[in-house]
C-alpha positions as CSV (number, residue, x, y, z in Angstrom):
1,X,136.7,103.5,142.8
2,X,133.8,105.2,140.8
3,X,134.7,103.9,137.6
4,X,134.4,100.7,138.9
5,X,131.0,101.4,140.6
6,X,128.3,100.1,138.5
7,X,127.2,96.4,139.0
8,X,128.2,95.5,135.2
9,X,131.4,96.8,135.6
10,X,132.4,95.5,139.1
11,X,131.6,92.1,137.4
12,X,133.6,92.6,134.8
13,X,136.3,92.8,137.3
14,X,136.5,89.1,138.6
15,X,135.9,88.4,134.9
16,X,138.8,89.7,133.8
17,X,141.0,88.4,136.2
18,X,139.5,85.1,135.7
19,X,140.7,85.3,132.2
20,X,143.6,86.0,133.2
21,X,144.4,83.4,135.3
22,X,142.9,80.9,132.8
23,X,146.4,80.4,131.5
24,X,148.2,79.6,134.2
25,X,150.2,76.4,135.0
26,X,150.7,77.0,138.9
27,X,149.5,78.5,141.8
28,X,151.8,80.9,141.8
29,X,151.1,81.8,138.1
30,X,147.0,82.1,139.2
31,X,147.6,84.1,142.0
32,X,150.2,86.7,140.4
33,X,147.5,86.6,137.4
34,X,145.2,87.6,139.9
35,X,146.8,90.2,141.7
36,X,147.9,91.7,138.5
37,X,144.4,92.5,137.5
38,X,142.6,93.7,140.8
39,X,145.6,95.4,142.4
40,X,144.6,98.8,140.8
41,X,141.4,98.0,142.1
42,X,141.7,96.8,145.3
43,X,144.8,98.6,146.2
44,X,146.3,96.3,149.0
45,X,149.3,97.0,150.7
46,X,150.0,93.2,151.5
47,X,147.7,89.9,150.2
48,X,148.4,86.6,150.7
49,X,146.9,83.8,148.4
50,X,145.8,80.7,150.1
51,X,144.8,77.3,148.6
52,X,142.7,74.8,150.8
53,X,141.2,71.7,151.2
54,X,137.9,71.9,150.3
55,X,136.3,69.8,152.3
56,X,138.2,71.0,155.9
57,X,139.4,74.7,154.8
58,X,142.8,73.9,156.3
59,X,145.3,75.9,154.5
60,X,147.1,73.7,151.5
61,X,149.6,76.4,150.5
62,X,149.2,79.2,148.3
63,X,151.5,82.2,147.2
64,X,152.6,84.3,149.9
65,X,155.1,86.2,148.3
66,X,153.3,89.5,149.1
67,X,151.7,88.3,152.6
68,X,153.1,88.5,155.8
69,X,156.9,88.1,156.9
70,X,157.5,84.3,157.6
71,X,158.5,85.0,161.2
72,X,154.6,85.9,161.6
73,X,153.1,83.0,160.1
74,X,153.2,80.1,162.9
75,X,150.9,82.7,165.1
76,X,148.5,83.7,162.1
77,X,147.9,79.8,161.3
78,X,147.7,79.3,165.6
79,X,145.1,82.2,165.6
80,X,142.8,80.9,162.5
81,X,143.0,77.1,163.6
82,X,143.2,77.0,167.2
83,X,142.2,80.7,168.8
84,X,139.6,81.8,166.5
85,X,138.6,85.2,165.4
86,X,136.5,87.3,163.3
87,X,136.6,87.3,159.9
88,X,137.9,83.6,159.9
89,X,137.5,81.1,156.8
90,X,135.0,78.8,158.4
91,X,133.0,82.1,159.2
92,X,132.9,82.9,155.6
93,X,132.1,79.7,154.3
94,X,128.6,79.9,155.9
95,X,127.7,83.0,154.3
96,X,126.2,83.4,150.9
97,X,128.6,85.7,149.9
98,X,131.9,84.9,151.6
99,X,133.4,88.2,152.1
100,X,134.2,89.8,155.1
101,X,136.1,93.0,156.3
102,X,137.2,93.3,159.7
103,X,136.7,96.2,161.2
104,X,133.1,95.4,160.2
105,X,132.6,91.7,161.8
106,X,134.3,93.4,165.2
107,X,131.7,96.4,164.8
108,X,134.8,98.8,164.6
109,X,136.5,97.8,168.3
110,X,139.5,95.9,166.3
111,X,141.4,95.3,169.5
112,X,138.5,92.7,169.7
113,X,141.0,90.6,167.3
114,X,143.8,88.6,167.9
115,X,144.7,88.7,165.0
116,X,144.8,92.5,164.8
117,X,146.1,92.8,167.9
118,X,149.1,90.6,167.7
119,X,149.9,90.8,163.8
120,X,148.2,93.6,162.0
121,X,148.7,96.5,164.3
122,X,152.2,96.0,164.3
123,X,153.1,95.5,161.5
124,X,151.2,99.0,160.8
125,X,147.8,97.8,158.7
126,X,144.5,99.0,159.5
127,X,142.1,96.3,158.1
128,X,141.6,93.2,156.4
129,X,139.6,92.2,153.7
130,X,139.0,88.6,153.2
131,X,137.0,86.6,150.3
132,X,136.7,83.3,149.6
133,X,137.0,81.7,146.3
134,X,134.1,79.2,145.7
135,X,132.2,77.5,143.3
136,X,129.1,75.6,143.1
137,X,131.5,72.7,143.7
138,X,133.4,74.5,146.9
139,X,135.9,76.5,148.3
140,X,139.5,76.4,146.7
141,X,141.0,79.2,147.9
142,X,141.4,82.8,149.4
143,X,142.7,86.5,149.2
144,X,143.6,87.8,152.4
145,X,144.3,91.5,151.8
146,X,145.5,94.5,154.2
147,X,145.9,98.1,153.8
148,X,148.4,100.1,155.9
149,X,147.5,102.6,158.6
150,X,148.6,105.7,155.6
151,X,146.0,104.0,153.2
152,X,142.2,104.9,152.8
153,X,139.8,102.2,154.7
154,X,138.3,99.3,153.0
155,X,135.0,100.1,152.3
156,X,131.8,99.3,150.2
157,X,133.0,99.6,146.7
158,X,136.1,96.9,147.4
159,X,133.5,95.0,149.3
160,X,131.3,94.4,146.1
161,X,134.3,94.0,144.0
162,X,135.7,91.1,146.1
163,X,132.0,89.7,145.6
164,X,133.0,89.7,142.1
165,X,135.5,87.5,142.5
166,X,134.1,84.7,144.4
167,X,132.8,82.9,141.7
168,X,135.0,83.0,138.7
169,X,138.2,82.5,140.6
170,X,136.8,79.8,142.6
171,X,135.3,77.8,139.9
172,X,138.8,78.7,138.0
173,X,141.2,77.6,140.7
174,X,139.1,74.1,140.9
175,X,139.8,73.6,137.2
176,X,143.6,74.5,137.8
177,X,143.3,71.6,140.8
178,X,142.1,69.0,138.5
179,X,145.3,69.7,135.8
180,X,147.5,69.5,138.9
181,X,146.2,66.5,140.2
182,X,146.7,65.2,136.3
183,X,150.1,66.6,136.2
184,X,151.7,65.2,140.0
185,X,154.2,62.4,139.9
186,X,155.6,60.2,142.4
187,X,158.6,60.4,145.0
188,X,160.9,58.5,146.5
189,X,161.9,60.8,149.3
190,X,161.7,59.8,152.9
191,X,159.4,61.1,155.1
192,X,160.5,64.0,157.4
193,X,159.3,64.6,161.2
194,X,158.8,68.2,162.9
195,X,158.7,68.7,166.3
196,X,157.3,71.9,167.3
197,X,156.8,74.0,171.0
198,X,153.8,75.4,172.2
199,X,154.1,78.3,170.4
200,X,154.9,76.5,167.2
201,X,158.2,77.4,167.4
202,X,160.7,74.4,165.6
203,X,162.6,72.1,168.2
204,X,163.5,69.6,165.8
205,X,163.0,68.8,162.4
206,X,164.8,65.5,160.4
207,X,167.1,66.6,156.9
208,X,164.4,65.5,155.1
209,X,161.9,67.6,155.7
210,X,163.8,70.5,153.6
211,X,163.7,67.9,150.8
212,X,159.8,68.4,150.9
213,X,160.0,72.0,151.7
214,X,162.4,73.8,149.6
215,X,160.2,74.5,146.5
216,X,157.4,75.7,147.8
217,X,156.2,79.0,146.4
218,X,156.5,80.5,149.8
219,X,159.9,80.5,149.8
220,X,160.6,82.0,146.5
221,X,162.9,85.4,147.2
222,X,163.4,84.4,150.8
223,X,166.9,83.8,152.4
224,X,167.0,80.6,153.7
225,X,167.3,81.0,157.5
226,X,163.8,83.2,157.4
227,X,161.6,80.7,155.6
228,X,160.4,78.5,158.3
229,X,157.9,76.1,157.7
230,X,155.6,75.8,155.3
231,X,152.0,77.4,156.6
232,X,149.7,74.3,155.7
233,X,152.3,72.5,158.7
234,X,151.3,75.3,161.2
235,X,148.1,75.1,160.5
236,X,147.8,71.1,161.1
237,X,150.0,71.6,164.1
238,X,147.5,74.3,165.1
239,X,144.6,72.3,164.4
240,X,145.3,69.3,167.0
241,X,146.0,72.0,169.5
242,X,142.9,73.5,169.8
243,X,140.1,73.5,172.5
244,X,138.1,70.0,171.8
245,X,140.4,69.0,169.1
246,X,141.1,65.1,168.2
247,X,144.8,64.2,169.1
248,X,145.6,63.8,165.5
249,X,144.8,65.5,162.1
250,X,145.5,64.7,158.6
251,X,146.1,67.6,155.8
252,X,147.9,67.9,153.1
253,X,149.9,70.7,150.8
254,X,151.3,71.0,147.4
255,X,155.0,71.1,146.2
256,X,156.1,71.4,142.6
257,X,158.5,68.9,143.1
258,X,157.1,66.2,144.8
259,X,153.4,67.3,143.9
260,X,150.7,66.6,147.3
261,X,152.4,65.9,150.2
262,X,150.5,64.6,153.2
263,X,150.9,66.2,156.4
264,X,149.8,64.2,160.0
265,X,150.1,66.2,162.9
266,X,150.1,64.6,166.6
267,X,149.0,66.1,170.1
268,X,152.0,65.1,172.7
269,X,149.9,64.9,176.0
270,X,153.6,64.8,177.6
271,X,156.3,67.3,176.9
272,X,159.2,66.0,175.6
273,X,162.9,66.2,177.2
274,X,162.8,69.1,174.1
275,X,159.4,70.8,174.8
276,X,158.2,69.2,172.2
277,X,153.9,69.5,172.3
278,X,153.2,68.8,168.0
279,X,154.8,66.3,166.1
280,X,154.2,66.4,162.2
281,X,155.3,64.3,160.0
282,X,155.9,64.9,155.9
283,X,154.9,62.4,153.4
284,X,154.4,61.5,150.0
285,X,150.4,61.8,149.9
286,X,148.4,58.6,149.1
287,X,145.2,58.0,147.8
288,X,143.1,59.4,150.3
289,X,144.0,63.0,149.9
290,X,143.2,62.5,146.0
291,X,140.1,61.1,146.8
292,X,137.9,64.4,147.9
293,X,139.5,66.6,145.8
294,X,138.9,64.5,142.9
295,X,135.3,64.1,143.6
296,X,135.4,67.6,144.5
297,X,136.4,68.8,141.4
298,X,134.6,66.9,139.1
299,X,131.8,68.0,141.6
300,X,130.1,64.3,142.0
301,X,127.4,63.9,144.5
302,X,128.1,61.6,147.5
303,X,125.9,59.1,145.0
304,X,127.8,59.4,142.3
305,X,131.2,59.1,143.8
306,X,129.9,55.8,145.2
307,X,129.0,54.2,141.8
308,X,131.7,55.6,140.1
309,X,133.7,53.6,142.7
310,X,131.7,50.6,141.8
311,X,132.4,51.3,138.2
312,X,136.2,51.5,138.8
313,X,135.5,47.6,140.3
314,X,134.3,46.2,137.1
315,X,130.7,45.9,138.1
316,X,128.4,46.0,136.0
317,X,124.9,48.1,135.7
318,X,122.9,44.9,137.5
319,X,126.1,44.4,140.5
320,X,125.8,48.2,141.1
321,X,122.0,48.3,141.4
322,X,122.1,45.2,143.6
323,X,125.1,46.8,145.7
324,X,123.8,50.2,145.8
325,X,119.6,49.6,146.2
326,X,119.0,51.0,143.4
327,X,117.0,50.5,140.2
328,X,119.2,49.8,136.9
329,X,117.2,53.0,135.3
330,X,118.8,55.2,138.3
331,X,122.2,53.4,138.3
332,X,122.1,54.7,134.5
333,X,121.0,58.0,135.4
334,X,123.7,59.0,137.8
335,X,126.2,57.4,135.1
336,X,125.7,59.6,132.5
337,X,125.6,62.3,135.2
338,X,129.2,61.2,135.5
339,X,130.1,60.9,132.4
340,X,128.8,64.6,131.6
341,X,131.1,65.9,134.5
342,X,134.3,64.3,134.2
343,X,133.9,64.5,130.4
344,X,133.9,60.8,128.7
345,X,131.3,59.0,127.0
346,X,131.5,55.3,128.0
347,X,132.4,53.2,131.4
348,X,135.5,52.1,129.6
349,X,136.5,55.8,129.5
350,X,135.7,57.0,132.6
351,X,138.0,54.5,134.2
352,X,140.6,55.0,131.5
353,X,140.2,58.4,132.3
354,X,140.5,58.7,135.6
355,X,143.3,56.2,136.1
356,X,145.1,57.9,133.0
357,X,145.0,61.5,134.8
358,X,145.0,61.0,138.5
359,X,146.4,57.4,139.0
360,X,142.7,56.7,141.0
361,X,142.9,53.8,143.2
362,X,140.1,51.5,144.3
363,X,138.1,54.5,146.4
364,X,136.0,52.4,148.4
365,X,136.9,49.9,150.9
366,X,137.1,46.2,149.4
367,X,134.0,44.1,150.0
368,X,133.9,41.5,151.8
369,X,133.5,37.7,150.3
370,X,130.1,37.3,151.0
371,X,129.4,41.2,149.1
372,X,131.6,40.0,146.0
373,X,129.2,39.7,142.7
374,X,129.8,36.1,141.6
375,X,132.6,35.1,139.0
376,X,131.1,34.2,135.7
């Protein structure tokens, strides 16, 4: 690693491999971009690449082609969404530079970790290295990296050059989001339904949920009866099963067939005659899961998603500073604050725009008669 030890040169790392995943059409062609370029670096013996929602973390999907065997993936989403541990996303997204190494949030006691404990030590790694790929706008992703026990630690070198990468790659992977989002069409597949144990084991699953399954990155290279599920559906049956949690959750993953697929997990307070404790079902998403990442990615305020909205309703600049209690200056302010981000010059753009590349519904809910501007 000295070559790579000055502070110029350890950003030139996440540099390049933001460069190099500036041409890619996929998530799997960002992530193998990615790998590529800090592999000789980093030196992992196993990483997986995770995509996810950024306003809940929850896993999205990703490219797990070098991560962990499938068989181990229903108790490494249980552990990150229901358990909790060290070294855990929502942990990293509260630091200002989200990038943590395991053996160093557990103080070097590992058997501390569930995860370690029930996944990494045997399977034979040593450590994790985790960093979070953010931008101004918000997380987007993560590389979750191991070394084996035969392999040198993690230490402070890799540490700064996963720091690199924070940055670039997040604000990258947000701009590959919004050509994706351009890019999905629609389905006319069925929705599918999973029951799962309470280990997350499958008890049932409909034929259709292969249909929404079977090409996702995840499962490129494996044989068929080792795939299992995809991980975003452990992690939202996980989600509803943990201490405090609401009896239902909402998430949603990717597929390059079908493009975002909404997942809704249920709680089953009773056991079913199958054991059944998690139903999820598989859907074609709707607006709703376009709607935060869209204003996500664009990265509008809360303010401007709101009279963009009113925009997309035909207002004009006098309805929205009625509606919205503001003056028409400000209204015209956060317009052309708008207009900057999502790159247009005109109201008649922006919605032409939008509708053109993400087929954006109404995003608020409809007003009621007596809010209605009148009819000329």
């Amino acid at each position: 690693m000295r070559r790579y030890g000055g502070a110029t040169q350890v950003g030139r790392i996440g540099d390049a491999a933001a460069r190099a995943a500036q041409s890619a059409r996929s998530v799997e062609e960002f992530f193998e971009a990615v790998k590529r370029v800090v592999r000789p670096v980093l030196r992992f013996d196993i990483c997986a690449c995770v995509t996810v929602d950024p306003q809940t973390l929850m896993n999205t999907g990703g490219d797990y082609r070098d991560g962990l065997p499938p068989a181990m993936m229903p108790r490494m989403l249980d552990i990150e969404y229901r358990e909790g541990d060290a070294n855990d996303l929502s942990e990293l997204a509260a630091r200002p530079t989200p990038v943590g190494l395991l053996s160093r949030e557990t103080n070097g006691n590992l058997d501390l970790s569930p995860r370690y404990r029930d996944i990494m030590r045997p399977l034979g790694f040593r450590d994790e290295l985790r960093v979070l790929l953010r931008d101004r706008h918000g997380a987007w992703g993560a590389l979750i990296m191991g070394r084996a026990d035969d392999a040198p630690p993690f230490g402070s070198p890799e540490l700064a050059v996963a720091a690199s990468l924070v940055q670039p790659l997040g604000d990258a992977l947000r701009r590959l989001h919004l050509t994706r989002l351009a890019e999905e069409n629609t389905s006319g597949v069925a929705p599918g339904l999973v029951l799962l144990d309470g280990d997350h084991q499958v008890v049932h699953v409909t034929p259709t949920v292969a249909m929404w399954c079977d090409d996702l990155a995840h499962t490129d290279g494996v044989p068929p009866g080792d795939r299992g599920l995809p991980p975003a559906v452990y992690a939202v049956a996980a989600a509803v099963q943990a201490a405090g949690a609401a009896a239902s959750h909402t998430s949603w993953m990717h597929s390059r067939r079908h493009g975002r697929v909404r997942l809704h997990a249920w709680r089953l307070e009773e056991p079913t005659a199958t054991s059944a404790r998690t139903a999820v079902v598989v859907e074609l998403a709707g607006p709703a899961e376009h709607i935060a990442l869209i204003v996500a990615a664009y990265g509008l305020t809360p303010r401007e998603r709101d009279i963009t909205a009113l925009v997309l309703r035909g207002l004009s600049t006098a309805d929205i500073s009625h509606r919205a209690g503001l003056s028409p200056h400000t209204v015209q302010d956060h317009l052309k604050a708008v207009f900057d981000k999502t790159g247009v010059r005109s109201r008649r753009d922006l919605v032409a725009t939008l509708f053109a590349r993400h087929s954006l519904p109404d995003i608020t809910p409809a007003a009621s008669a007596s809010q209605r501007p009148p009819r000329n």
